[in-house]
C-alpha positions, 0 to 999 in steps of 0.5 A, spaced: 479 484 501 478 487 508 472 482 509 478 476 506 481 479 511 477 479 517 476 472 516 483 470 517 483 474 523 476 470 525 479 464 523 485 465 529 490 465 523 496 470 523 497 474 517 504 475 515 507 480 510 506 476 504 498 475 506 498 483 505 502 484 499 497 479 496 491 483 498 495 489 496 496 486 490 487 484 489 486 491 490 492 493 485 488 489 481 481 491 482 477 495 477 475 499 482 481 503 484 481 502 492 487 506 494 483 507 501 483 500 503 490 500 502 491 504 505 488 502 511 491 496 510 498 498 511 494 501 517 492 494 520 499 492 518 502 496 524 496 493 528 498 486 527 506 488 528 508 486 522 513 491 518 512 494 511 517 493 506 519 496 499 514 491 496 509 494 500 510 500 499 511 500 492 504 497 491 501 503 495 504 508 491 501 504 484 494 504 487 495 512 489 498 513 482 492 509 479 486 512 483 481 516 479 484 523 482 491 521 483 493 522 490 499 524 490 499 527 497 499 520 500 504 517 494 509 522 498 507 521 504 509 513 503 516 515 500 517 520 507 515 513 511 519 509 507 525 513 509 523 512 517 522 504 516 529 505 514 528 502 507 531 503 501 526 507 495 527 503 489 526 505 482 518 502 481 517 506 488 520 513 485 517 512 479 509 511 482 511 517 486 513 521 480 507 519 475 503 520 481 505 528 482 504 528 473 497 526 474 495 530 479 496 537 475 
C-alpha cells in the first residue's frame, strides 16, 4: 500500500482524500493487520495538506480495533483528533473505538 503510494507520488500524481481512504481500505482488507501503515498514512495526509474526514477516521480505528493486540490507545488517541478536526464522530467511529478498548482487557 505505501509502495502504490510511492508511485502516485513518483508518477507527479496528487493523491486526494478518496486515494487514501482506498489505501486505508486495502490495508483494512489485508490479512495482514497493518494498523501501523495506517497510521502512517494519516501521517502522509498531513504531509500532503489533505484533511482527514470521518470516513478516514473510522477506517483507522477499524484497523486499530482489528489488530492482533488491539490498540486501543491509538483508537482513543483518533477519537481526541477527531474532535480537534472538528468533526463529528459517528456511530461506526464510537463503536471501533468501544470494541477496541473491550479487546484490550
Amino acid at each position: 500500500v505505501v509502495a502504490f503510494l510511492s508511485e502516485i507520488l513518483f508518477a507527479k500524481l496528487e493523491p486526494n482524500i478518496i486515494t487514501y481512504s482506498a489505501l486505508n481500505s486495502e490495508c483494512e482488507k489485508s490479512r495482514r493487520r497493518q494498523w501501523q501503515q495506517v497510521v502512517a498514512l494519516l501521517s502522509e495526509m498531513a504531509v500532503v495538506k489533505l484533511d482527514p474526514n470521518t470516513i478516514t477516521y473510522d477506517a483507522l480505528n477499524s484497523e486499530c480495533e482489528r489488530s492482533r493486540r488491539s490498540q486501543w490507545q491509538q483508537a482513543v488517541a483518533l477519537l481526541s483528533a477527531i474532535g480537534e478536526a472538528k468533526l463529528e464522530p459517528d456511530i461506526i467511529t464510537y463503536g471501533t473505538v468501544n470494541s477496541a478498548c473491550e479487546k484490550s482487557r
